[in-house]
Backbone bond lengths (Angstrom), bond angles and torsions (degrees), N, CA, C in turn:
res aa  C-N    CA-C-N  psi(-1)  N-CA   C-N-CA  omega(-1)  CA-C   N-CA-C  phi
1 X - - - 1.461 - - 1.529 109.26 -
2 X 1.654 102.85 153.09 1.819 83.80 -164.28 1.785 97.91 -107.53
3 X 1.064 103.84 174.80 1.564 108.11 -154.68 1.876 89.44 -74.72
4 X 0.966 135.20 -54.31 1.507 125.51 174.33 1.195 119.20 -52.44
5 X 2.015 126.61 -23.83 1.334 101.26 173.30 1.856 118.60 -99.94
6 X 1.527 87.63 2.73 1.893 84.20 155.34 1.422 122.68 -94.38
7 X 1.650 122.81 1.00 1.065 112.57 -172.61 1.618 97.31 -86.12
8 X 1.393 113.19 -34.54 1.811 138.31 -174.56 1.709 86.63 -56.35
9 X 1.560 128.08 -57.12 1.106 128.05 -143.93 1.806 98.63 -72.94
10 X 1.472 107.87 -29.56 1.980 108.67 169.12 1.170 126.81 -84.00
11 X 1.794 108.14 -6.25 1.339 115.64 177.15 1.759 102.14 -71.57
12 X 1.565 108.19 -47.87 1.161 125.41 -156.05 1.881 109.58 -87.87
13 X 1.050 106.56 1.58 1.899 124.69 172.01 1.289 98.88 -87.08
14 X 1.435 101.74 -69.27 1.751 109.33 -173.98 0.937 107.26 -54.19
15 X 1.164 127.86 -55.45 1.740 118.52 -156.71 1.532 98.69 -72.55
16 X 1.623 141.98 -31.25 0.796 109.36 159.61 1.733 151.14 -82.76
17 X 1.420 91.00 -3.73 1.359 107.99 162.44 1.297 132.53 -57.30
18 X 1.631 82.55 -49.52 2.312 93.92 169.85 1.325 97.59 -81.32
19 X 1.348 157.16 -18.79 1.121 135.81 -136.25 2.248 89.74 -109.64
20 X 1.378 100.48 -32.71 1.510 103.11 -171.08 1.826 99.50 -90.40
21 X 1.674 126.98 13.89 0.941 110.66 -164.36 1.384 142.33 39.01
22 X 0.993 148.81 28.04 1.330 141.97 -109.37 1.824 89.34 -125.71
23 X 1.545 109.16 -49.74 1.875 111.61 174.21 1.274 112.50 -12.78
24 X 1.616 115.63 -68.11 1.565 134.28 -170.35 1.439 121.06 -32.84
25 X 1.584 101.90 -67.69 1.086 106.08 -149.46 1.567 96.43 -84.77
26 X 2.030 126.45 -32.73 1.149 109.33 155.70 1.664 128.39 -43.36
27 X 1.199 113.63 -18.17 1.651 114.51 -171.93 1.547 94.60 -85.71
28 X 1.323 120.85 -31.71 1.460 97.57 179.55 1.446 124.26 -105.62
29 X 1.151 106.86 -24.34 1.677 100.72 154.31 2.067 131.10 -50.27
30 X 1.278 100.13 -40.33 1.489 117.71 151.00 1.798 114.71 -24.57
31 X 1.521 75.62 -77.69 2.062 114.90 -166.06 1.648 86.50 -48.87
32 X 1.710 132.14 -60.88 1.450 133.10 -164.61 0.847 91.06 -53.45
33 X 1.931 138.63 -75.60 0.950 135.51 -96.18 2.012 88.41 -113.50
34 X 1.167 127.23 -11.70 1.284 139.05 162.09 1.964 118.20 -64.02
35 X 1.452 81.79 -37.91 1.627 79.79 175.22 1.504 102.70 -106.36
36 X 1.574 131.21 -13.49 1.739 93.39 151.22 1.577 61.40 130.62
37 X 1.137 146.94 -57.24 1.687 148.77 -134.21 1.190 95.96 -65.41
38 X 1.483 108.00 141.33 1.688 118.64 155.41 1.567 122.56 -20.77
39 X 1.201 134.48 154.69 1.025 127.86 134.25 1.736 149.08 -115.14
40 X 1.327 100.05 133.58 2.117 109.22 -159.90 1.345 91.38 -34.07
41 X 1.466 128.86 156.71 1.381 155.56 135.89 1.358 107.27 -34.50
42 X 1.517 101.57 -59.55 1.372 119.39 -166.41 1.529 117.94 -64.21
43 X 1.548 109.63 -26.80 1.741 126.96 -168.20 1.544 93.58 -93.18
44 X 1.461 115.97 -23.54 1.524 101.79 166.43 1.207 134.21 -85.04
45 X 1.446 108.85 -36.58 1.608 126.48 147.91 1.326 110.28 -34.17
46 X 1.530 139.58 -58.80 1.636 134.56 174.90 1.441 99.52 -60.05
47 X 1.171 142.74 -44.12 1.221 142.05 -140.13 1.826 89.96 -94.23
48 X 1.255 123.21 -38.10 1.484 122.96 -180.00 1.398 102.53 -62.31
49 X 1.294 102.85 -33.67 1.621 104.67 -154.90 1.608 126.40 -86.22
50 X 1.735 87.48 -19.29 1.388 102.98 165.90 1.502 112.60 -83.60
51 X 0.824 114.61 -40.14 1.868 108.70 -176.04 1.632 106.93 -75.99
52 X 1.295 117.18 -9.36 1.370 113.12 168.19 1.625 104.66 -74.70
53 X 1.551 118.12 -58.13 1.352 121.55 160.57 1.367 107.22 -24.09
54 X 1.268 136.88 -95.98 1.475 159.50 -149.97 1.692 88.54 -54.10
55 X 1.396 122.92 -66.77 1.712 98.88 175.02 1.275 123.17 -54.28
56 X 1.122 121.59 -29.05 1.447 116.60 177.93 1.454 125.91 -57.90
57 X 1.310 92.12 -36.79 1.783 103.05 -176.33 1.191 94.41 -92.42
58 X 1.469 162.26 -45.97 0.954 171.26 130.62 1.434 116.71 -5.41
59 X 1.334 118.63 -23.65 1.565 138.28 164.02 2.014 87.07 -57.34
60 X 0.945 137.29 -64.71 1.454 156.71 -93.67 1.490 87.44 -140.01
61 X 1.357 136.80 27.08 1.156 127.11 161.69 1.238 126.99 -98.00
62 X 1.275 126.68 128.47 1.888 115.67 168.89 1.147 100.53 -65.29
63 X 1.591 100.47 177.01 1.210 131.65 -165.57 1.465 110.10 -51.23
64 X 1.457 129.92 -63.29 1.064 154.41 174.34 1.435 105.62 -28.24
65 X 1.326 119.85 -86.03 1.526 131.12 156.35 1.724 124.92 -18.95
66 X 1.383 90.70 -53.30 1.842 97.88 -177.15 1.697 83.51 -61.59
67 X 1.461 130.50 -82.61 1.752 115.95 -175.64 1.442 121.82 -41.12
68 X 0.903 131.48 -9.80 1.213 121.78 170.21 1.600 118.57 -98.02
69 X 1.528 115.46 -19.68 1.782 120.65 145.04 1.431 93.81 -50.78
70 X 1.111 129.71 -84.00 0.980 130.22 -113.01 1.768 96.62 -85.91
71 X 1.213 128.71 -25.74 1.531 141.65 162.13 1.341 98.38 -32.50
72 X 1.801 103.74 -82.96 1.436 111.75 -179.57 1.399 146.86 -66.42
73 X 1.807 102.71 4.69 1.444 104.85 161.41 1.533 102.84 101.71
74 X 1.678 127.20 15.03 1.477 112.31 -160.17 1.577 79.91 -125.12
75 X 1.379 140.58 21.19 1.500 117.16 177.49 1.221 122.20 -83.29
76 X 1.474 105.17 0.89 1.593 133.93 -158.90 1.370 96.50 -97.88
77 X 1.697 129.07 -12.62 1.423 131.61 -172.99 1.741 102.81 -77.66
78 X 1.278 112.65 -8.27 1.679 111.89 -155.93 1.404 93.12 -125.10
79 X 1.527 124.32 -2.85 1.698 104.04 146.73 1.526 126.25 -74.74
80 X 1.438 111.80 178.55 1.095 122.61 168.80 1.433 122.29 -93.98
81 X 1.410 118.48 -0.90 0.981 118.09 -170.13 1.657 106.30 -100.92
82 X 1.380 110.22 -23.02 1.440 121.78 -173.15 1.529 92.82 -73.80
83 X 1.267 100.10 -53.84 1.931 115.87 -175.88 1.462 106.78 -38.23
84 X 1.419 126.64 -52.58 1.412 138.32 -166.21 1.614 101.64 -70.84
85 X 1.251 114.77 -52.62 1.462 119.74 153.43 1.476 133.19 -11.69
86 X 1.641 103.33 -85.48 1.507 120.63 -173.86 1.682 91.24 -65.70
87 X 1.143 138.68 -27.34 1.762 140.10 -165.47 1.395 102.61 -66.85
88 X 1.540 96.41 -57.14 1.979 102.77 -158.42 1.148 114.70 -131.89
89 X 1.456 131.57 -24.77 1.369 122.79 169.75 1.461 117.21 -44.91
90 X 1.459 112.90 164.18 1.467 128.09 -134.19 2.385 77.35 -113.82
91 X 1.824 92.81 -21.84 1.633 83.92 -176.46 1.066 117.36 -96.68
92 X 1.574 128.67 -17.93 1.560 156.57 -166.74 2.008 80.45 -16.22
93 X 0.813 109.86 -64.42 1.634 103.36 -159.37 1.734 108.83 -13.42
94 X 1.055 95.45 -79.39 1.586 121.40 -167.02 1.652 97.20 -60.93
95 X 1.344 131.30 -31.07 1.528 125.21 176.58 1.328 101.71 -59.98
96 X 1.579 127.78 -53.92 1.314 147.14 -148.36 1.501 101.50 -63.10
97 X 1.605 97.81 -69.30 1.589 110.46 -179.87 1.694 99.89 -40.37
98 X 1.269 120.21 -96.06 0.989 111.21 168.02 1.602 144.68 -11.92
99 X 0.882 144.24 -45.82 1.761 144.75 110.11 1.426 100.81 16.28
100 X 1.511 85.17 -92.73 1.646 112.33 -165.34 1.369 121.11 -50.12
101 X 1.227 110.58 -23.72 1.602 118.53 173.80 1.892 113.77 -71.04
102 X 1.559 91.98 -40.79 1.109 99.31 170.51 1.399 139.76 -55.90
103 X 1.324 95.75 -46.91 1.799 126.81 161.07 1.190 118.11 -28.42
104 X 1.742 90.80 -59.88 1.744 98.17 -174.84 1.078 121.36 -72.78
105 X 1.703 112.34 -32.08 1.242 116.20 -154.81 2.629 91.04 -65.25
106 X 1.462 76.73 -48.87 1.425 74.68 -175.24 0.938 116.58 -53.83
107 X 1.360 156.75 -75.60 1.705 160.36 135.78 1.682 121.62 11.11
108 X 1.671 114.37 -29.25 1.099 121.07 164.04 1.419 113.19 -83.42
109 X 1.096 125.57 -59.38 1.354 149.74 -143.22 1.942 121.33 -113.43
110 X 0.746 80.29 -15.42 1.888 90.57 168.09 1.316 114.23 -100.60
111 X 1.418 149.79 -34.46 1.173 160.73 136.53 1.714 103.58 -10.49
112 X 2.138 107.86 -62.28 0.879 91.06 -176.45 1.751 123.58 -73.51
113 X 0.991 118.84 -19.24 1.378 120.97 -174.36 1.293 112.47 -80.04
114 X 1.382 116.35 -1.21 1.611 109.82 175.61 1.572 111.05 -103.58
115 X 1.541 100.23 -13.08 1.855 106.49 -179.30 1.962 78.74 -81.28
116 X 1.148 122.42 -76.99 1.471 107.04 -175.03 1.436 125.76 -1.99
117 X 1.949 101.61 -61.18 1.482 113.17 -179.45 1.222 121.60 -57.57
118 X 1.467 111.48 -23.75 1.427 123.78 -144.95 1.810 98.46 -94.36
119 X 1.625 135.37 70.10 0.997 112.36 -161.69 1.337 114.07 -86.71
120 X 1.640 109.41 147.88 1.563 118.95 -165.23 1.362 109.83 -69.11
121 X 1.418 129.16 120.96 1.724 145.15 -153.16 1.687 90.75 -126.32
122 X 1.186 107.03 -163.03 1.552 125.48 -157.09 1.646 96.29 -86.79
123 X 1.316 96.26 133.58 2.271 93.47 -174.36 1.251 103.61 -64.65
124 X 1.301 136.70 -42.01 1.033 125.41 -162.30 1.742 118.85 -57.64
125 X 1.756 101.45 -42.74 1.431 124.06 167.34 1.405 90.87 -56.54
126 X 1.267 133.43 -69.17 1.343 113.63 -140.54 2.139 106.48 -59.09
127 X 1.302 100.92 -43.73 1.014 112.32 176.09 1.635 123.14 -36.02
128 X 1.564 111.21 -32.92 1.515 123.01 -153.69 1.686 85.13 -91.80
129 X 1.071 110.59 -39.80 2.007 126.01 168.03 1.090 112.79 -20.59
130 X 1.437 92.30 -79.35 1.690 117.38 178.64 1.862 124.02 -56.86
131 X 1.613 88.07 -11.96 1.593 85.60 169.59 1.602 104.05 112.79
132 X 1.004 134.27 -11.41 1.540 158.92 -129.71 2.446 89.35 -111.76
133 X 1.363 105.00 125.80 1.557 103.50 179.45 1.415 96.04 -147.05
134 X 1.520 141.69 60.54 1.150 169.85 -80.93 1.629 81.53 -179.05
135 X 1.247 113.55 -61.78 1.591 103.85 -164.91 1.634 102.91 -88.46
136 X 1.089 128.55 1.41 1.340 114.22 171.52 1.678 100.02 120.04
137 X 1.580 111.04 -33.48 1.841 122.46 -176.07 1.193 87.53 -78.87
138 X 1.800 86.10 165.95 1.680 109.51 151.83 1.583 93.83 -132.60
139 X 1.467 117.46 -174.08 1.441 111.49 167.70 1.872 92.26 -122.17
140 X 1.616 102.50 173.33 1.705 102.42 -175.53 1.738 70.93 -143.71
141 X 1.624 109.78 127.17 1.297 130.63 167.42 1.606 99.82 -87.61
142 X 1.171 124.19 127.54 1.676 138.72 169.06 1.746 92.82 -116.14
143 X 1.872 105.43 140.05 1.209 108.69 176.92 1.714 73.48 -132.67
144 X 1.489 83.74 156.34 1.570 115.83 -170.86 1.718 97.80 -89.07
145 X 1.075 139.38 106.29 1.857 110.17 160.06 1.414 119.45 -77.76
146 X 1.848 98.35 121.40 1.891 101.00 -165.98 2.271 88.68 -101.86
147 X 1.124 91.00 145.10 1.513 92.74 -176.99 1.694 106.34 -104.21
148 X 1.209 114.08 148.08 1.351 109.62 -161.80 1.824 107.60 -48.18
149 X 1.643 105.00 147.69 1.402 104.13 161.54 1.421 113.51 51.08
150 X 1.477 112.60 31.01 1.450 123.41 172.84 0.835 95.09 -126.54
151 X 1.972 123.23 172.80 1.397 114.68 172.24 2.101 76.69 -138.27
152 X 1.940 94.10 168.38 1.039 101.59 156.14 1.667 121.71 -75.09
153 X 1.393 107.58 156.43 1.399 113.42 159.42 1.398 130.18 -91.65
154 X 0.936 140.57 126.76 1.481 129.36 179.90 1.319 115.38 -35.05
155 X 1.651 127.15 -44.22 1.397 130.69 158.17 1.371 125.44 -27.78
156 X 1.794 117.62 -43.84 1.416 112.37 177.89 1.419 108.14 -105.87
157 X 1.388 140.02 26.17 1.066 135.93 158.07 1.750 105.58 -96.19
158 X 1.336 114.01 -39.24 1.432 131.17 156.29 1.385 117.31 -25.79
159 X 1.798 112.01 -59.90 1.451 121.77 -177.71 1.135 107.26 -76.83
160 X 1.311 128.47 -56.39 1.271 133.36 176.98 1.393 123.59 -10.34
161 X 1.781 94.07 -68.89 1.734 117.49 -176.42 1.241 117.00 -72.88
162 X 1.638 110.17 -20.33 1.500 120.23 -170.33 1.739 91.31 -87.79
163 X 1.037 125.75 -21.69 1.694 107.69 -158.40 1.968 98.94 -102.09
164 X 1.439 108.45 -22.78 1.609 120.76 175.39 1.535 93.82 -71.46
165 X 1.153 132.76 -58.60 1.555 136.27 164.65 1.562 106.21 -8.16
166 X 1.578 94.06 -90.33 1.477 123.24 171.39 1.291 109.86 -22.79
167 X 1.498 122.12 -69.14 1.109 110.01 172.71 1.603 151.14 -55.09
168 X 1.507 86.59 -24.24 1.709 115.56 -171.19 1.624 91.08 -94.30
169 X 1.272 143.03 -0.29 1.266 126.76 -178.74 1.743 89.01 -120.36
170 X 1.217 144.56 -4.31 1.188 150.46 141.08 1.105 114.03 -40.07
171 X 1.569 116.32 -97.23 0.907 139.99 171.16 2.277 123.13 -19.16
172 X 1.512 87.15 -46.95 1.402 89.75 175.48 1.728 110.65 -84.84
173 X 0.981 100.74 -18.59 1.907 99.96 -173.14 1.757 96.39 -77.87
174 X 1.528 123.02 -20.27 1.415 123.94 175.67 1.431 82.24 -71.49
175 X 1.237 150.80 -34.27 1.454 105.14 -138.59 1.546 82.81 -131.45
176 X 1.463 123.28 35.35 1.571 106.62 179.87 1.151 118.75 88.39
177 X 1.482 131.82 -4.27 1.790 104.38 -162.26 1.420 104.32 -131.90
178 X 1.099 85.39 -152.46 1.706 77.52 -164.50 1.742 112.21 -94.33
179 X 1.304 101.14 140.40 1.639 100.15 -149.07 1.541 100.85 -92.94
180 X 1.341 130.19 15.81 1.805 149.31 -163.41 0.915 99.20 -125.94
181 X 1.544 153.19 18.48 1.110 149.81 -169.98 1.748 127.84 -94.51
182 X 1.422 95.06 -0.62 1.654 92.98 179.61 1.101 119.91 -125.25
183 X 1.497 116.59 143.10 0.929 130.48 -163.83 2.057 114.12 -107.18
184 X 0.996 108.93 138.35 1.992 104.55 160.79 1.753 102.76 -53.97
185 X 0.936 152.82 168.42 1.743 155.11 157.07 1.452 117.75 -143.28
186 X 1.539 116.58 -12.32 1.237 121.82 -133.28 1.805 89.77 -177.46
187 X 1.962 92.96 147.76 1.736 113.43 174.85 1.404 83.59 175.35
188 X 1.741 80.66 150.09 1.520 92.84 174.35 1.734 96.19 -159.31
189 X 1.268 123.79 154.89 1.267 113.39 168.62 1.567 113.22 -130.88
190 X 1.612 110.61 158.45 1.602 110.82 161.15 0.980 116.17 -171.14
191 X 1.371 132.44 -104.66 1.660 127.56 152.12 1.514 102.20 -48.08
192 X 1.250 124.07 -67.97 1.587 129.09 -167.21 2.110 104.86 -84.55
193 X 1.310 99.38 -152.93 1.267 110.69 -172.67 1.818 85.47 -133.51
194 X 1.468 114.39 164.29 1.604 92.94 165.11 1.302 100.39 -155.31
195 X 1.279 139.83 111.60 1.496 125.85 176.99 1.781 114.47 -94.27
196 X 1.262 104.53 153.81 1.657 101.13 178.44 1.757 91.15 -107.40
197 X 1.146 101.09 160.16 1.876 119.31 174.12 0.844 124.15 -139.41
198 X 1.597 145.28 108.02 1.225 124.69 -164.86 1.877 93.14 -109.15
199 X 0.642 103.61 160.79 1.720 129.30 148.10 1.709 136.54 167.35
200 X 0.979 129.41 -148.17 1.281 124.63 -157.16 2.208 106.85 -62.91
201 X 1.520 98.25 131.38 1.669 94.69 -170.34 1.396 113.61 -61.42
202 X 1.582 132.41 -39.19 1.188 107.05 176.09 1.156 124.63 -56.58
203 X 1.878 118.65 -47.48 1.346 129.13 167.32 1.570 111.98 -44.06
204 X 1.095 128.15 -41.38 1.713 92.79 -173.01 1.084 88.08 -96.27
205 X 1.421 158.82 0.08 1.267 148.17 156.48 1.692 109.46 -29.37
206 X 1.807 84.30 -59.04 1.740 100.10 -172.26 1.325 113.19 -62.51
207 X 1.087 131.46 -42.93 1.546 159.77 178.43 1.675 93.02 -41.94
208 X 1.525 113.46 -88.79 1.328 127.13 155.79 1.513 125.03 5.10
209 X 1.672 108.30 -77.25 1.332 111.11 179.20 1.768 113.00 -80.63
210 X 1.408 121.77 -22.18 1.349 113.96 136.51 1.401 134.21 -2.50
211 X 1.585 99.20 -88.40 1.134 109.53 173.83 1.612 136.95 -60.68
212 X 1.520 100.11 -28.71 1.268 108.50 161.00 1.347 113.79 -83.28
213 X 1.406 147.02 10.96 1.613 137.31 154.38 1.732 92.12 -94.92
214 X 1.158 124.38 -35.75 1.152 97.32 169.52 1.738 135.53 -51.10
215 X 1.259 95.26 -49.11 1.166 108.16 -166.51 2.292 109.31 -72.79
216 X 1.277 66.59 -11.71 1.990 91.00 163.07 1.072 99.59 -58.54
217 X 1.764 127.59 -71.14 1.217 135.94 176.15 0.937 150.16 1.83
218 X 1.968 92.52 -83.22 1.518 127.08 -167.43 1.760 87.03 -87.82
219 X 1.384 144.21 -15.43 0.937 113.85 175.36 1.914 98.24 -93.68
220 X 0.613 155.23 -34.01 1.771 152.86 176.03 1.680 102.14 -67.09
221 X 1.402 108.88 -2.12 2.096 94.88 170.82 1.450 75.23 -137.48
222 X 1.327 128.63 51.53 1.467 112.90 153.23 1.624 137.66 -84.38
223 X 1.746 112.80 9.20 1.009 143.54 -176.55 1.495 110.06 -77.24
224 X 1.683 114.56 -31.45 1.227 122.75 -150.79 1.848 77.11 -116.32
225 X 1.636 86.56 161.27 1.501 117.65 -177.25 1.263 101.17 -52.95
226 X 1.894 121.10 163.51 1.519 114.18 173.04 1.475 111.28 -64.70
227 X 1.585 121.44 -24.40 1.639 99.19 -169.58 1.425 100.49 -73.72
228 X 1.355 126.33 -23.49 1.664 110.00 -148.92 1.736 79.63 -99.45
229 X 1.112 131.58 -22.24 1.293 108.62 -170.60 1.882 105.27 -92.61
230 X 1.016 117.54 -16.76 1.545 107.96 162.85 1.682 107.29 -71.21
231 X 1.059 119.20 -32.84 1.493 112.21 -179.40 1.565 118.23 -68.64
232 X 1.506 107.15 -46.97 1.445 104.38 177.46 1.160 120.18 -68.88
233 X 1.512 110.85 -31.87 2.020 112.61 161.02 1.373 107.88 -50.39
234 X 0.952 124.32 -55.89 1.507 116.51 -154.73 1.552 102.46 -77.99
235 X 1.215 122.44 -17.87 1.907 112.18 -151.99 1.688 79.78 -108.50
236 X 1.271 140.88 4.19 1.295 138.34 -166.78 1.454 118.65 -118.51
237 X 1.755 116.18 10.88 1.156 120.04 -142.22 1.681 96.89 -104.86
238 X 1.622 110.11 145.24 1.454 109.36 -171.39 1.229 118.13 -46.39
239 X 1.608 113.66 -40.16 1.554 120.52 -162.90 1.086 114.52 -56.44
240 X 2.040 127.71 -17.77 1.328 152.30 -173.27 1.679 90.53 -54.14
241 X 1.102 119.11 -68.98 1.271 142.67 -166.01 1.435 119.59 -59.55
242 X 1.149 120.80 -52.23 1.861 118.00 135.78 1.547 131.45 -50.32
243 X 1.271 108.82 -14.62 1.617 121.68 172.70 2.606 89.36 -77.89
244 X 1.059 86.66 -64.09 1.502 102.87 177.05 1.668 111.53 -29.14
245 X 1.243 89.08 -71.44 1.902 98.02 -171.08 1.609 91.99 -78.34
246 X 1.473 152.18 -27.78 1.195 133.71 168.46 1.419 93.88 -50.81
247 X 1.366 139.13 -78.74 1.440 140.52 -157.76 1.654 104.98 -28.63
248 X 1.567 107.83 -67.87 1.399 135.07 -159.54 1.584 98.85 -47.13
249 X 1.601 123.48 -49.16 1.119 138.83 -154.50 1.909 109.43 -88.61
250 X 1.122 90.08 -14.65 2.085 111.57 175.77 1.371 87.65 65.52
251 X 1.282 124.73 65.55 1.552 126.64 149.52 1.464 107.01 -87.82
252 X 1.517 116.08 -61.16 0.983 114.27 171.06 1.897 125.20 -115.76
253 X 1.432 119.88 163.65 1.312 97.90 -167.38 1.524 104.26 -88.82
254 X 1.789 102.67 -156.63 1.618 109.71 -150.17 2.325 95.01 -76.07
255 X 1.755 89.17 -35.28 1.530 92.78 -178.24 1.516 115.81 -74.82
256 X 1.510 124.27 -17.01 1.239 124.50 163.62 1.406 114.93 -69.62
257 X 1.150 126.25 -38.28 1.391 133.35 -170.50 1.915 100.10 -74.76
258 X 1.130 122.89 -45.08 1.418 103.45 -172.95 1.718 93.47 -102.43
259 X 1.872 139.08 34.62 0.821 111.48 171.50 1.729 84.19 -109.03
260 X 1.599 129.35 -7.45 1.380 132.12 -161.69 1.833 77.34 -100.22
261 X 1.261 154.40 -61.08 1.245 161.27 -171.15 1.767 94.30 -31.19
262 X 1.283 102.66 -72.40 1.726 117.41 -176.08 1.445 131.62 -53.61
263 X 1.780 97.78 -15.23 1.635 105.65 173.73 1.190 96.18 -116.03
264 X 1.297 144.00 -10.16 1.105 141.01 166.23 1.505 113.18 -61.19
265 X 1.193 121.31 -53.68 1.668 135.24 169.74 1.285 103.01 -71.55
266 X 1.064 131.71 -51.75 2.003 126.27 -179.95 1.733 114.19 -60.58
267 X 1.703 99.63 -41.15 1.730 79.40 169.52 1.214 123.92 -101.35
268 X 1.698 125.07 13.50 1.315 114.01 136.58 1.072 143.12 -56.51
269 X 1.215 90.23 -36.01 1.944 108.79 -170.11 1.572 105.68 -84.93
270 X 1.329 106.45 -4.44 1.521 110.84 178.81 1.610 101.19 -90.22
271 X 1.510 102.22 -54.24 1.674 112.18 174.92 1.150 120.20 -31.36
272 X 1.669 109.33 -51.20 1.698 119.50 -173.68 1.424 109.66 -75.87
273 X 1.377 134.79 -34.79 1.202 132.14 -166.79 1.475 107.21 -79.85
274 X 0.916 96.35 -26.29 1.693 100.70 -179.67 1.223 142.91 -73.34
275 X 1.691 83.10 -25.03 1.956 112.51 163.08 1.689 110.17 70.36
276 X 1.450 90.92 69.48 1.647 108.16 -174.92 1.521 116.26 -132.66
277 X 1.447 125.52 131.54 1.484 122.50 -177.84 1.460 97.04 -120.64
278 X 1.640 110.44 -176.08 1.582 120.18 178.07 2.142 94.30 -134.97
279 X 1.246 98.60 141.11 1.554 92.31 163.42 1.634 123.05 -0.89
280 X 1.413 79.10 -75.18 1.733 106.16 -142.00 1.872 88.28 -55.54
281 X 1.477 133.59 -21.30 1.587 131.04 -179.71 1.390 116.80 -53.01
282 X 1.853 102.43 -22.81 1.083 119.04 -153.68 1.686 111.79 -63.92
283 X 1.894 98.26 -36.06 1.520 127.30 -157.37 1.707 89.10 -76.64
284 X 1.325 120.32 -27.38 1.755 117.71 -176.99 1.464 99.87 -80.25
285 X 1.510 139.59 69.01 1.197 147.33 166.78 1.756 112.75 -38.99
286 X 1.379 121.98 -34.43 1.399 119.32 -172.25 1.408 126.19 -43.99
287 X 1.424 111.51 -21.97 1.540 140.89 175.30 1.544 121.48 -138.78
288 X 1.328 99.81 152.57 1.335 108.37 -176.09 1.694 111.38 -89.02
289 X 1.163 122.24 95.81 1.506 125.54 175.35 1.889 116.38 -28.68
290 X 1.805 95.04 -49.75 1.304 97.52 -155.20 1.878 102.00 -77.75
291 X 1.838 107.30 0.35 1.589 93.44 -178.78 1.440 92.81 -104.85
292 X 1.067 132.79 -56.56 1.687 134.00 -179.43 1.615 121.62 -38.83
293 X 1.873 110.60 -42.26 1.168 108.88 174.44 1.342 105.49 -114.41
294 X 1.417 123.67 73.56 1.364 133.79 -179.91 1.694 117.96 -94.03
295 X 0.738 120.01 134.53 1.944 106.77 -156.48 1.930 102.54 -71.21
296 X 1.349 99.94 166.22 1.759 104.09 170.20 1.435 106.39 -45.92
297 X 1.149 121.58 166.71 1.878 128.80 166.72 1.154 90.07 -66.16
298 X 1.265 123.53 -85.63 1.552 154.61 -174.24 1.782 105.73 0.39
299 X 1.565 107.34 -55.14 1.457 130.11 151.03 1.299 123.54 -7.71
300 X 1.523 111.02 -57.55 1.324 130.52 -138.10 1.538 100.95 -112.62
301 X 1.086 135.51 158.03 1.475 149.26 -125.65 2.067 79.83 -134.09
302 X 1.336 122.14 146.03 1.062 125.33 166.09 1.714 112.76 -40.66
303 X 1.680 100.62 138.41 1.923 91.79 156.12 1.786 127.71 -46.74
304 X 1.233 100.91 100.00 1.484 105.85 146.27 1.975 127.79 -2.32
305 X 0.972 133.76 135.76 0.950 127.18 171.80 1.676 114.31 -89.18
């Protein structure tokens, strides 16, 4: 697991922990049910209402997050059977406390271990992280997909960077700028590989939604073999069509237009072979990124022992 998607995975615990309130009302159902006292209608009503919250958001966890419930003992908050429990059982006391200890412990104490993880890098980077294009950059996160007990080859980390290139020096020569503008900033490894990229924000903007019409593509020719379906993704791609009406309009000439056409299709077809996604593929659930854009064999370093 890579050190940014466990730090994401405590962002995304906590926040739903504080966000469904849920500590409270375990602390006082506990507190009643320790001294013997009734318990309010009303304190069960909050107490229903928070664990309905907390599954909900809890529906909505990555991977990272779901293990880290499940480490600390709270995955049990998003049944119904626990729910029926803390409501009406005659023992709820001792369930509750317990819960609630848990709660805190996470909400206090995981925060700090992810600022630990989180080591302090260059502000400007950190800024571009956080979402922040103040300086004119953005960054574009590329994750590598490594398949078990394989390794990369230098060859497909090679293509990889060479075909995001391609694209990012495309992409900016459509829009005027300067087509040399990106830089590596960023790597991280774990299950995957992950590179950061910074350069100019509209450009990886463009870059960005690129990749996501691609990846439109390769899942609608996912019927067909990987060569024919990386080919028909790539030779089918909108940006073709702004390459088109640039020509038509004498922005650019007839040899610019099929020399932006040719890297447009080469660093797709580099992208796909290489078996590389970005976050944001993640949010298109209809398909599985990591089987559709799975890199060439050829790529890949002998099985592992």
């Amino acid at each position: 697991m890579r050190k940014s998607d466990l730090i994401h995975g405590v962002e995304q615990l906590v926040g739903a922990l504080a966000e469904s309130a849920l500590e409270l009302p375990l602390v006082e159902v506990a507190r009643l049910g320790y001294r013997r006292e009734p318990v309010p209608g009303e304190l069960l009503t909050r107490l229903l209402s928070a664990l309905r919250e907390y599954g909900l958001r809890a529906s909505r966890y990555t991977r990272p997050a779901r293990m880290l419930a499940e480490e600390l003992g709270l995955s049990a908050l998003e049944q119904a059977d626990t729910w029926s429990l803390l409501i009406a059982a005659e023992n709820r006391a001792q369930e509750a406390f317990g819960f609630a200890e848990r709660v805190r412990f996470a909400t206090q104490h995981l925060p700090r271990v992810a600022g630990l993880l989180a080591q302090e890098g260059v502000p400007a980077l950190d800024a571009l992280r956080r979402g922040g294009t103040a300086s004119g950059n953005a960054l574009l996160t590329i994750q590598v997909i490594e398949a078990p007990r394989r390794w990369s080859t230098p060859a497909r980390l090679a293509t990889l960077l060479d075909g995001v290139d391609q694209l990012y020096g495309a992409c900016a020569t459509l829009q005027g700028l300067d087509p040399g503008g990106l830089s590596v900033v960023g790597c991280d490894a774990g299950t995957d590989k992950t590179f950061e990229l910074m350069g100019a924000a509209p450009v990886i903007d463009a870059v960005r939604e690129l990749i996501l019409a691609l990846w439109d593509r390769v899942v609608f020719y996912r019927e067909l073999t990987a060569a024919q379906r990386y080919r028909q993704a790539a030779e089918s791609l909108p940006v073709l069509q702004r390459v088109r009406e640039a020509l038509a309009e004498g922005r650019i000439s007839p040899e610019q237009a099929e020399l932006l056409r040719r890297r447009f299709v080469e660093g797709a077809g580099k992208f796909l072979v290489a078996g590389a996604t970005i976050p944001e593929l993640q949010e298109r659930a209809y398909a599985n990124p990591r089987t559709l854009m799975a890199p060439a064999p050829k790529l890949l370093s002998p099985a592992a022992g």
